[in-house]
C-alpha positions in Angstrom: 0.7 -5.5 14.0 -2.4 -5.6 11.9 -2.1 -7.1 8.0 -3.9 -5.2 5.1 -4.2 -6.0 1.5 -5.0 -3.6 -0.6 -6.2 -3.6 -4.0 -5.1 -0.8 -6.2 -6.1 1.0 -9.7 -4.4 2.6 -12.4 -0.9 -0.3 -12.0 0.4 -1.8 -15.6 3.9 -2.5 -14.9 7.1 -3.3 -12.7 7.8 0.4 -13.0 4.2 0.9 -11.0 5.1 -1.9 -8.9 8.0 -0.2 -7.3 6.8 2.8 -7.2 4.3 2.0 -4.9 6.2 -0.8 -2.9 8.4 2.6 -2.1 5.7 4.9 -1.2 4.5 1.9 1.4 7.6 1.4 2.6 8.6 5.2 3.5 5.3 4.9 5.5 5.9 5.2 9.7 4.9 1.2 11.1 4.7 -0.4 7.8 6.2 -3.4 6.2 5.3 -3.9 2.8 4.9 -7.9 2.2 4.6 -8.1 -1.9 3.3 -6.0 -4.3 2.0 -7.0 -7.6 0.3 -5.3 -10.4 -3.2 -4.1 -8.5 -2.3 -5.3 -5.3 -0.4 -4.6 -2.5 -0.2 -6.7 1.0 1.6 -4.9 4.2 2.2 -5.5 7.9 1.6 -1.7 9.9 1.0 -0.9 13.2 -2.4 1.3 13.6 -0.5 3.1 16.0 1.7 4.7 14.1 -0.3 4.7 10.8 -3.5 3.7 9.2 -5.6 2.7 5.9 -6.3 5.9 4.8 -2.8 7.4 5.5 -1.8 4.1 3.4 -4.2 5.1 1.1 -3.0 8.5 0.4 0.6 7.3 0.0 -0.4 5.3 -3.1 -2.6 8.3 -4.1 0.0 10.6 -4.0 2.4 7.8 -6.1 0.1 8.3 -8.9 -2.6 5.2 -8.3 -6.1 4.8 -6.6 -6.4 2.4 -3.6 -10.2 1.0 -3.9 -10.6 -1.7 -1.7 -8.6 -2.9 2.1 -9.2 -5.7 4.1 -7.8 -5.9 7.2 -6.8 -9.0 9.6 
């Protein structure tokens, strides 16, 4: 298992929050560790997913994913 955190545009509430924490967590490999306002940290295997398939998730939840670092 590899650990990203990404930071993420366009979040100004709880409501955003969840929204993407669900997107993450629908995602094959992925276990979403917190989620804040503009950030989101999360445990995947690159196996069975990776940063840009993360990426589009919260894209397609309505937000822009700028930045991942991945350990």
């Amino acid at each position: 298992m590899s650990e990203a955190t990404i930071r993420i545009e366009g979040m100004t509430c709880g409501g955003c929050v969840n929204a993407v924490k669900r997107v993450l967590s629908k995602a094959p490999g992925v276990t979403v560790k917190d989620v804040t306002i503009g950030l989101a940290v999360v445990s995947f295997d690159p196996l069975s997913t990776s940063i840009d398939a993360l990426k589009a998730s919260i894209a397609n939840a309505g937000f822009r994913a700028v930045e991942a670092t991945v350990a």
